[in-house]
C-alpha positions as CSV (number, residue, x, y, z in Angstrom):
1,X,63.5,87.6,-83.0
2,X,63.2,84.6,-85.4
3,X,64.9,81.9,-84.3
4,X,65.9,80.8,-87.9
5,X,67.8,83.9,-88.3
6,X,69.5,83.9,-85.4
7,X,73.2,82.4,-84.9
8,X,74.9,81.4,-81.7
9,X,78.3,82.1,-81.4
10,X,80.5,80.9,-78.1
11,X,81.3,82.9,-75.7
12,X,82.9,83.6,-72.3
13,X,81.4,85.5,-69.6
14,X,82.8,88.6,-69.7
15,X,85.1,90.7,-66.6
16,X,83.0,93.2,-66.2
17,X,79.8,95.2,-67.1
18,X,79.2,95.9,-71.1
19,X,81.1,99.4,-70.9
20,X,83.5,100.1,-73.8
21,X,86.1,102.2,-72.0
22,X,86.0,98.8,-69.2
23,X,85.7,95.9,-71.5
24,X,89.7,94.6,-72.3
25,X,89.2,90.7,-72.0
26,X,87.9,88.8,-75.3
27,X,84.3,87.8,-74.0
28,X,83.4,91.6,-73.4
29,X,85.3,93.0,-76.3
30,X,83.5,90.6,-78.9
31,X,79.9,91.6,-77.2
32,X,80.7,95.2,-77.2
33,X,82.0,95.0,-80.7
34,X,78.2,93.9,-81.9
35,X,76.4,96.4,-79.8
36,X,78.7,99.8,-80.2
37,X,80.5,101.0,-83.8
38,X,83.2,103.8,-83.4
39,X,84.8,106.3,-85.2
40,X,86.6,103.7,-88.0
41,X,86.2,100.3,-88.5
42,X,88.7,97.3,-89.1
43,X,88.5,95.6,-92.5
44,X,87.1,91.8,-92.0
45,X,89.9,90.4,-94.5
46,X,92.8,92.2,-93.3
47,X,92.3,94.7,-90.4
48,X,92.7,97.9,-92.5
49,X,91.0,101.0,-91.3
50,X,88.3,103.1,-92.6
51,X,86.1,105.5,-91.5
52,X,82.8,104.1,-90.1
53,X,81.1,107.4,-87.9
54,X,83.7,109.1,-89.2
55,X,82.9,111.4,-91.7
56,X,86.8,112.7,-91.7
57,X,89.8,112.4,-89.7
58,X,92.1,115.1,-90.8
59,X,95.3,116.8,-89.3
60,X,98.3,118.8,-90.3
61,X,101.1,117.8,-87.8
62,X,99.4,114.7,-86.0
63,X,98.6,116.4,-82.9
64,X,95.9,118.2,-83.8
65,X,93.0,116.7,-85.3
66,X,89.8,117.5,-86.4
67,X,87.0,114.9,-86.4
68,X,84.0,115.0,-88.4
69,X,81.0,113.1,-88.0
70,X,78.7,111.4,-90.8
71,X,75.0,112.6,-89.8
72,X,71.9,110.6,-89.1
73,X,73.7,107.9,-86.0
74,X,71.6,107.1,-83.5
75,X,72.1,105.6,-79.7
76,X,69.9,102.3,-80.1
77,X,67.5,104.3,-77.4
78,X,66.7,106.7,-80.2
79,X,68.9,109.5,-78.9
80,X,71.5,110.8,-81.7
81,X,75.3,110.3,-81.6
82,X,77.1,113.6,-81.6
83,X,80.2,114.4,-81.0
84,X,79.4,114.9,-77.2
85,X,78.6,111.5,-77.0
86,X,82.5,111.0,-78.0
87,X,84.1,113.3,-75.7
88,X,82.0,112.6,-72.7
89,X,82.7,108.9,-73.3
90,X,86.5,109.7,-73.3
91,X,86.9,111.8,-70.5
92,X,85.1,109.0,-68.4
93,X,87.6,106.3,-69.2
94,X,90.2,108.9,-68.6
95,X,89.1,110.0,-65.1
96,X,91.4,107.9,-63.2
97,X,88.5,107.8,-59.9
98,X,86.1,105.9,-62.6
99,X,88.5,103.2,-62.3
100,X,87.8,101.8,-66.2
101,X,90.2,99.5,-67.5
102,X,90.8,101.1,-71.0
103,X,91.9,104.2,-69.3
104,X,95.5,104.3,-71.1
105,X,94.4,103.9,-74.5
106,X,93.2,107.6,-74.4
107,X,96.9,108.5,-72.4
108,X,98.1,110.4,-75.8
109,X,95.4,113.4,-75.4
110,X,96.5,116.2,-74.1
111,X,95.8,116.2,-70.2
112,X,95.5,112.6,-69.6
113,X,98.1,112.8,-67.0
114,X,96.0,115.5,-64.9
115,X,92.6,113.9,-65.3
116,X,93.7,109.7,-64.6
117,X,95.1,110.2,-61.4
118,X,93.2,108.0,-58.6
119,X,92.8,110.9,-56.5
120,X,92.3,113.5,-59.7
121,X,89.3,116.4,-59.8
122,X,89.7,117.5,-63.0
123,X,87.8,115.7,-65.1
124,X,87.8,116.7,-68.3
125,X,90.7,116.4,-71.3
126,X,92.1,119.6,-71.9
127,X,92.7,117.8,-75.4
128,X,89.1,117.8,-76.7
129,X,86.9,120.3,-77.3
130,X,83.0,120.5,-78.8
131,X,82.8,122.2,-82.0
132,X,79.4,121.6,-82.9
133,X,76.9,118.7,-83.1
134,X,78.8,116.2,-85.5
135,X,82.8,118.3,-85.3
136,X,85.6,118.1,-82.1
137,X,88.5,119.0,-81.9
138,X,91.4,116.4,-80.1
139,X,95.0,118.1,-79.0
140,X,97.2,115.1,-78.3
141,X,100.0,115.9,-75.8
142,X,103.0,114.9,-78.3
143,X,102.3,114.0,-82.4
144,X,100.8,110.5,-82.8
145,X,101.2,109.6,-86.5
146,X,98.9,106.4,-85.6
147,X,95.9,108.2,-83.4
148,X,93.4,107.6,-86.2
149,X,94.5,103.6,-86.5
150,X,93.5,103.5,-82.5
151,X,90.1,104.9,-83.1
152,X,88.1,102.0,-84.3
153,X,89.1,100.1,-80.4
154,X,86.5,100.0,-77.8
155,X,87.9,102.4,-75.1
156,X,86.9,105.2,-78.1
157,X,83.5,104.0,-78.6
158,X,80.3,106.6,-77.7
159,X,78.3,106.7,-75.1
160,X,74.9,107.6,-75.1
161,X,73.3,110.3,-72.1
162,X,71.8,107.2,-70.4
163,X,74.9,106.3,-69.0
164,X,75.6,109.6,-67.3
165,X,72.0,110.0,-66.2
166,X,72.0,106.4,-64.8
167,X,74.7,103.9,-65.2
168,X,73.1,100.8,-63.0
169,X,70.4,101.1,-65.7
170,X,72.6,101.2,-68.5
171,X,74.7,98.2,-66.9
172,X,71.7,96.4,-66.8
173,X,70.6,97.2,-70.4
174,X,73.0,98.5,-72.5
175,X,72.5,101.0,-75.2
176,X,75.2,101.0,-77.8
177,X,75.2,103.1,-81.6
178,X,76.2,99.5,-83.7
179,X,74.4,97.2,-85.8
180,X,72.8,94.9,-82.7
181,X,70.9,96.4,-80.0
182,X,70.8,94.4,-76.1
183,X,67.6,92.2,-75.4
184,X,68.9,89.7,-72.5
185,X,71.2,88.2,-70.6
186,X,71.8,85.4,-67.8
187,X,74.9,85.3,-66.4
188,X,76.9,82.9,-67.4
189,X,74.8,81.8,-69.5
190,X,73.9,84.1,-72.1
191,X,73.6,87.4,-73.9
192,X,70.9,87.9,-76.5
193,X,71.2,91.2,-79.2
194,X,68.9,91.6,-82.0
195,X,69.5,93.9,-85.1
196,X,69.1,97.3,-84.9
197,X,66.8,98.6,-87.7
198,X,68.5,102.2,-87.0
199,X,71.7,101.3,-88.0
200,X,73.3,104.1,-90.2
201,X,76.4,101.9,-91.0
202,X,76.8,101.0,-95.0
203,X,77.6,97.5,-93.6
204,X,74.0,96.6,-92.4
205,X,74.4,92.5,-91.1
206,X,72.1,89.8,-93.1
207,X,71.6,88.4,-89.9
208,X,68.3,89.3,-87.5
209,X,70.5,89.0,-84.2
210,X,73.3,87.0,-82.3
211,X,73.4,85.2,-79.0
212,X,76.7,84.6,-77.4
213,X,76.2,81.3,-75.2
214,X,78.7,81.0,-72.3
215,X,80.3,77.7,-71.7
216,X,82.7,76.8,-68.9
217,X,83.7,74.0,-71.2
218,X,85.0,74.6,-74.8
219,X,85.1,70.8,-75.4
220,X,81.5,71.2,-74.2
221,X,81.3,74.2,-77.3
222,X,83.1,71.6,-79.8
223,X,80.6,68.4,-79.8
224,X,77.5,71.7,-79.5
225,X,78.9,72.7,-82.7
226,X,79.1,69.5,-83.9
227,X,76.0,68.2,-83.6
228,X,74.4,71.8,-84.6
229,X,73.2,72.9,-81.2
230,X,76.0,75.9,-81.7
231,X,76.5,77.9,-84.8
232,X,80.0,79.7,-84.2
233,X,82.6,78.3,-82.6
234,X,86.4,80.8,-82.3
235,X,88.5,77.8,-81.3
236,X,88.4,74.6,-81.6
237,X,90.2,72.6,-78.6
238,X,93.8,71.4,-79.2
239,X,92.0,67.7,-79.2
240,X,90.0,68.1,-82.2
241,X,93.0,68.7,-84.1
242,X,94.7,65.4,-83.3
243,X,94.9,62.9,-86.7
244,X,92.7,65.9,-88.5
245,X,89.8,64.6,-86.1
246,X,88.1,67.9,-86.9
247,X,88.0,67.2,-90.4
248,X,85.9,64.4,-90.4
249,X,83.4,65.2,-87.9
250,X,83.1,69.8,-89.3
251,X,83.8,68.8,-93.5
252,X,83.8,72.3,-95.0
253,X,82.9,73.4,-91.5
254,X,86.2,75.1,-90.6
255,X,88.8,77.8,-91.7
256,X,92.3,77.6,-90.3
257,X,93.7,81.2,-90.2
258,X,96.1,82.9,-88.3
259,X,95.4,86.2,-86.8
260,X,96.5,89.3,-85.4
261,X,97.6,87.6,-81.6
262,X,99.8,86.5,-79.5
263,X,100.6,84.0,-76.7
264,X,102.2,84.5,-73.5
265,X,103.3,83.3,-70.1
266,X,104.0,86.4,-67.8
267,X,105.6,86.8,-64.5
268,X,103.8,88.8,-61.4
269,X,107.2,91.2,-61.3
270,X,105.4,92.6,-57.6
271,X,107.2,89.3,-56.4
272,X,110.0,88.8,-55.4
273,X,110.7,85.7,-56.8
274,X,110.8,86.7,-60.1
275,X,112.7,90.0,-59.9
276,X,115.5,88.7,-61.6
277,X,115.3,88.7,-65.2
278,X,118.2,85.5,-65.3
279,X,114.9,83.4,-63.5
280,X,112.2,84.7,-66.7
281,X,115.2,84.5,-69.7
282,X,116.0,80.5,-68.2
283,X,112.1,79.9,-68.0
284,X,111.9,81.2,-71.9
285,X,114.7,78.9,-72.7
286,X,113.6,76.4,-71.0
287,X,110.7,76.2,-72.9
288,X,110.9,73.9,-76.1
289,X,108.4,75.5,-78.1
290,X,108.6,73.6,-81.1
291,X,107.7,70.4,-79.6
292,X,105.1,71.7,-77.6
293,X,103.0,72.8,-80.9
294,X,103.7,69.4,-82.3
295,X,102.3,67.7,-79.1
296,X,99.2,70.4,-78.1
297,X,98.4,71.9,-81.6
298,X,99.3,68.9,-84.6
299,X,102.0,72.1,-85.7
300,X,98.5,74.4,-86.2
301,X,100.7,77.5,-84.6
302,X,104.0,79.3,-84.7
303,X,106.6,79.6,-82.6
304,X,106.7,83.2,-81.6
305,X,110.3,85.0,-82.0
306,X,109.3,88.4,-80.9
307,X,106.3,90.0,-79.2
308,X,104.7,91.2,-82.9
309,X,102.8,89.2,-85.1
310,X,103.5,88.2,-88.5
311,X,101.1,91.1,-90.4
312,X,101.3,93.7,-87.9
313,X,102.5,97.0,-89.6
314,X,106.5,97.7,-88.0
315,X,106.8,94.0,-87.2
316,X,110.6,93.1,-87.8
317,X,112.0,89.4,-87.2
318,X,113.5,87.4,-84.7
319,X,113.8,90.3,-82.3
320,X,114.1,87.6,-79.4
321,X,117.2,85.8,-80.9
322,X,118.4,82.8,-78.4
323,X,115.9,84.0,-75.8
324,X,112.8,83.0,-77.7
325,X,114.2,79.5,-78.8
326,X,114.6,76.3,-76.8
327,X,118.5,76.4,-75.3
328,X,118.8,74.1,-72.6
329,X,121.5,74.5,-72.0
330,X,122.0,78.1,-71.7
331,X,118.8,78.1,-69.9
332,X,120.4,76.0,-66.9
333,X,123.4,78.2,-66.6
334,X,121.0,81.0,-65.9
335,X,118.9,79.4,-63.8
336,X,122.1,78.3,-61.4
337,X,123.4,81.9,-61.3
338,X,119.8,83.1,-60.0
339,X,120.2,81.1,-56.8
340,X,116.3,80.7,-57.3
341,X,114.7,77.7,-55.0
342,X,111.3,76.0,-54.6
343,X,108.7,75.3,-57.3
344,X,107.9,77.2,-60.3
345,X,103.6,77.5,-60.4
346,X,101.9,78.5,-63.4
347,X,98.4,79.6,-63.8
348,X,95.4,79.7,-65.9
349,X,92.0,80.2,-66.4
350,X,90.4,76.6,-68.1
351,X,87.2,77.9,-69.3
352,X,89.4,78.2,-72.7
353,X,91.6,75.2,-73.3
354,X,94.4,76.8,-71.4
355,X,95.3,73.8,-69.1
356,X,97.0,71.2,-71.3
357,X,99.2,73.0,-73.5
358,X,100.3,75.0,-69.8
359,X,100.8,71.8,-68.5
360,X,103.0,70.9,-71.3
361,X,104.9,74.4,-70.9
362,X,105.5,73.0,-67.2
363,X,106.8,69.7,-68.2
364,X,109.7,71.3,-70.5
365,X,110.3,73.9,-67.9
366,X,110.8,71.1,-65.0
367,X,112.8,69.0,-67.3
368,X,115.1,71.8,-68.7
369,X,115.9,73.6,-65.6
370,X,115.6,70.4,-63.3
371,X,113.2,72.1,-60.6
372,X,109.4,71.8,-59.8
373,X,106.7,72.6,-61.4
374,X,102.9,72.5,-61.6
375,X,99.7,74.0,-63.1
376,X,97.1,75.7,-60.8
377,X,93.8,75.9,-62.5
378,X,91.4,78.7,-62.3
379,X,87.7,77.8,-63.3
380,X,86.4,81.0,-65.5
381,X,88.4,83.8,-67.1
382,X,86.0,86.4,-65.3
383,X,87.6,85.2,-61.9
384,X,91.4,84.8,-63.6
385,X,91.2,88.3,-64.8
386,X,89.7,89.4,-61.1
387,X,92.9,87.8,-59.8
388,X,95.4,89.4,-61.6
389,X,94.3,93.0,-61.5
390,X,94.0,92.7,-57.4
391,X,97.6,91.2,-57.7
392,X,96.3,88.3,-56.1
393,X,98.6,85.9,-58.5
394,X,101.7,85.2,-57.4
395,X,102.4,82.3,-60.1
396,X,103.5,82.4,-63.7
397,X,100.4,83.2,-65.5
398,X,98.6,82.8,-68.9
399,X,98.6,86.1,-70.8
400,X,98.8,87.3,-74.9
401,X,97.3,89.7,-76.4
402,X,94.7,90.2,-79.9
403,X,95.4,93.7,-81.7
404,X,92.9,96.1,-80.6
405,X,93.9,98.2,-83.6
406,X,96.6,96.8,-86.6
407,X,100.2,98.1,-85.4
408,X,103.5,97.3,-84.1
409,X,102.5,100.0,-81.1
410,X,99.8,98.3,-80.0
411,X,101.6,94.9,-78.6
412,X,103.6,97.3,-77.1
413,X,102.4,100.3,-75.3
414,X,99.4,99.0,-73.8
415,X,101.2,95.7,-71.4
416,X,104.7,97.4,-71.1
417,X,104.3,100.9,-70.5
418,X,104.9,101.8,-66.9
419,X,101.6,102.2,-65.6
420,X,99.4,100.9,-68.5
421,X,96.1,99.6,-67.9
422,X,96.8,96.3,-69.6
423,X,100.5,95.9,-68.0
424,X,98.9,93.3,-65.2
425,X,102.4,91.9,-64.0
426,X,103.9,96.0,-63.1
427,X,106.6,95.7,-65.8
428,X,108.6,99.4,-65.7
429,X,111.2,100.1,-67.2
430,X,112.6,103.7,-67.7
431,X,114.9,103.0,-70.8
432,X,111.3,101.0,-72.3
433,X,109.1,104.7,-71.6
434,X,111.5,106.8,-73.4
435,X,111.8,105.0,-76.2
436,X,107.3,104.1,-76.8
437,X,107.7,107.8,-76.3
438,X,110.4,108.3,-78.6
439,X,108.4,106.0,-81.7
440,X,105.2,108.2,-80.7
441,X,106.3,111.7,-81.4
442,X,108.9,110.2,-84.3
443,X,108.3,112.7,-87.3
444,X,108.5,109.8,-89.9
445,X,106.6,106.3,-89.6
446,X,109.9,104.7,-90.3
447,X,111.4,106.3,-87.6
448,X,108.5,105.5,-85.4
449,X,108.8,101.7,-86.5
450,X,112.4,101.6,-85.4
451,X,112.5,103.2,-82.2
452,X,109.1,100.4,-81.6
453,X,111.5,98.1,-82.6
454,X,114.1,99.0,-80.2
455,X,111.4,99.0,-77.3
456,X,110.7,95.3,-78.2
457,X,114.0,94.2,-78.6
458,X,115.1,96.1,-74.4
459,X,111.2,94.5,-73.3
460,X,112.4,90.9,-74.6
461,X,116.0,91.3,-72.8
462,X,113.8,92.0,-69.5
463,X,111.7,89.2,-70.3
464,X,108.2,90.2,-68.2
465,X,106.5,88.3,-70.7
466,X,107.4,85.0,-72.5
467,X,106.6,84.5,-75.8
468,X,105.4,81.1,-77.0
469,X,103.5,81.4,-80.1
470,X,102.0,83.7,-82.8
471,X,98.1,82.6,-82.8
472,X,96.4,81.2,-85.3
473,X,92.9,79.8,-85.0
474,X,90.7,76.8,-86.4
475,X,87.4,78.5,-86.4
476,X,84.3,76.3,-86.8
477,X,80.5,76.5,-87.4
478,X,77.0,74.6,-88.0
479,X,75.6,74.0,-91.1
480,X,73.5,77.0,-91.0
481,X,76.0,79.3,-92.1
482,X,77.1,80.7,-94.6
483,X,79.5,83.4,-95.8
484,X,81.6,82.8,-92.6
485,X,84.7,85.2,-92.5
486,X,86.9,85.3,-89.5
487,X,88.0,88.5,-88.8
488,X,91.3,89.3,-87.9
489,X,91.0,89.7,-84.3
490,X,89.1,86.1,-84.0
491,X,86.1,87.0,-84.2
492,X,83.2,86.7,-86.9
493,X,82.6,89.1,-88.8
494,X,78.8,89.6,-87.9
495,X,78.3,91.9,-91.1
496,X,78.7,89.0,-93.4
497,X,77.6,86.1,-92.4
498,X,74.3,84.8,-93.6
499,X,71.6,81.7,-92.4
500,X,71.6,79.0,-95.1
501,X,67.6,77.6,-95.9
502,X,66.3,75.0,-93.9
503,X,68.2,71.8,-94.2
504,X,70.9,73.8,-96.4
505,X,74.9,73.0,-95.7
506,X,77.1,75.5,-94.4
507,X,79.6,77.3,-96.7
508,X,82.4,79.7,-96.4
């Protein structure tokens, strides 16, 4: 690869091994996003669908659907992508002994219940079915009216045969279908793709190839991009926003734009402690989020009212009411007729600037509800992420969520469905299933949207999660750049962006 025509973009190291139906934290997802392209793709401007292997998606009652393939993919190994490559991928992630953290997006095919049990030996969906080469079949267990939306997320992603033949050897060299294909990687300290020349996508990148630097520091990230050593930065740290700093030392450099995400503070519901919602509703409103914002973020994010972005098809407003806004003294009464006692802890990884603003959050919790509290910190999101899915976190933790796919059932279904791969604090609630299942199989999207709605509005009266705000982002970049679009989802869209010529400035 040319050095002059290839960017570096921050990153984190990611959970796990580069495995689509494994990869749920943002430091994989962004990686596996570059090396693997799925069914449909997500529009860079505003997250809209379209076909991208797809050659069709069609149904007649939204539980069956047939799935057509455009000819000519290829695996980055030279192998092509058929539709076996799909519906061994997916019954993988489904069989519950694989253990692979996507598992649940895949729960509506029919089967799914059989085939993810820890202990299952079937291992195959009864839902899909080989046609031919480039055509499969997919029998969901109830109609999904939004099925196609999901298929552009990363637990839907092919997989080539390598895998199955050998998967140490594909962990330690990936082989993906998208537009970059794997060269390197150090941990925690790098991973190098270059373009793939066989890419059969109509959105072929300008770029010759992307590394994604990790840094334990994002202040470490800022100055890089600063001073040119970095070329794409997601986030800028709360800091750089103080007095507009960031406009003086990135001018033109930067695009403030919010995005399809949310952030939260949950509660590890296998303790005790917390097992009264009176403890998490005081907690929310003892939160003053307003100030908070001001202090952290120079007012560069919104207070969050709900669980559902602003944007996100089904959102409707204010579906917290008094429990998403600061109310002291509401909050206190609460917290006295809890009979809670000790310290509240919260938790975080800091590899992302996690700590201040969660100290802040702690500050307005102890001085609201008159009680303890402090901020553990946890060095790298890789070990944070360990943590929590061994239920090894008994404090308040850091959570939120970026859209995998653009709809109100997404900031739903995956953290607070009983079971749900993503639903690291063991939220259940019976009333909560029948209802997601209820907006699933809803004949009309309207009627879908509604019974979502009513789901959000029973989660936020159980309060597992907090809300705090709707995310935005101040992306930033060298001067090398140009074309720089954020996507939706924080990320850059690696299709667009170009290399400006030696000693040119960076535009969006």
């Amino acid at each position: 690869m040319s050095p002059s025509s290839v960017i570096s973009y921050h990153g984190t190291e990611p959970e796990n091994a580069l495995i689509p139906g494994h990869t749920t934290e943002s430091g994989g997802v962004k990686v596996i996003g570059a090396l693997f392209r799925g069914l449909v793709s997500y529009d860079p401007l505003d997250a809209h669908p379209r076909n991208a292997v797809a050659q069709s998606i069609t149904t007649e009652d939204s539980r069956v659907f047939t799935i057509t393939l455009k000819p000519g993919w290829t695996f980055h190994d030279g192998t092509p992508v058929t539709a076996g490559s799909f519906v061994d991928a997916w019954n993988y992630t489904a069989f519950g002994p694989n253990r692979m953290q996507a598992s649940t997006f895949l729960a509506h095919i029919d089967g799914f219940a059989e085939v993810s049990a820890p202990d299952a030996t079937q291992a195959e969906l009864t839902g899909l079915r080989v046609v031919d080469d480039l055509t499969f079949v997919v029998t969901l267990a109830e109609p999904f009216a939004e099925f196609p939306v999901t298929l552009g997320c990363g637990a839907f992603f092919p997989l080539p045969r390598v895998f199955f033949d050998d998967r140490e050897a594909f962990e330690a060299h990936p082989v993906g279908n998208g537009a970059f294909q794997f060269v390197s990687r150090e941990t925690e300290k790098y991973i190098r793709l270059e373009r793939y020349e066989g890419y059969a996508g109509d959105d072929r990148p300008e770029i010759d190839g992307v590394e994604f630097r990790i840094y334990a520091d994002l202040g470490t990230a800022y100055h890089d991009v600063v001073a040119g050593d970095l070329d794409y930065l997601d986030v800028t740290p709360f800091w750089a926003l103080d007095g507009d700093r960031y406009q003086r030392e990135l001018p033109g450099r930067t695009h403030d734009r919010t995005y399809l995400g949310i952030q939260t503070v949950s509660f590890p519901l296998y303790d005790s402690r917390y097992a009264d919602r009176r403890v998490r509703q005081a907690i929310s409103m003892s939160i003053d989020r307003v100030r908070l914002i001001d202090r952290i973020f120079s007012g560069h994010q919104v207070p969050a009212d709900g669980l559902v972005p602003p944007a996100v098809s089904g959102r409707a407003d204010d579906q917290g009411g008094e429990l998403c806004r600061y109310s002291p003294e509401r909050a206190r009464e609460l917290f006295r007729d809890s009979g809670f006692t000790g310290e509240i802890v919260l938790t975080s990884n800091v590899d992302s600037p996690n700590g201040p603003w969660m100290e802040e959050v702690c500050a307005s919790i102890s001085e609201t509800l008159g009680v303890p509290c402090r901020f553990e910190p946890i060095p790298t999101l890789g070990e944070f992420r360990r943590k929590l899915n061994a239920q090894e976190v008994t404090a308040v933790f850091r959570s939120g969520w970026i859209a995998d796919y653009p709809s109100i059932e997404n900031f739903l279904s995956p953290m607070f469905r009983t079971g749900a791969t993503d639903n690291v604090g063991r939220y259940s609630s019976a009333a909560v299933d029948r209802l997601l299942t209820a907006a699933d199989t809803a004949p009309s999207q309207e009627q879908a949207w509604d019974f979502y709605q009513q789901a959000e509005r029973a989660i936020l009266d159980d309060m597992p999660v907090v809300p705090v705000w709707y995310q935005s982002t101040l992306s930033a970049w060298s001067p090398r750049l140009r074309d720089v679009q954020p996507n939706p989802f924080r990320e850059l869209d690696l299709y667009s962006v170009r290399v400006a010529p030696a000693g040119g400035e960076g535009e969006r």
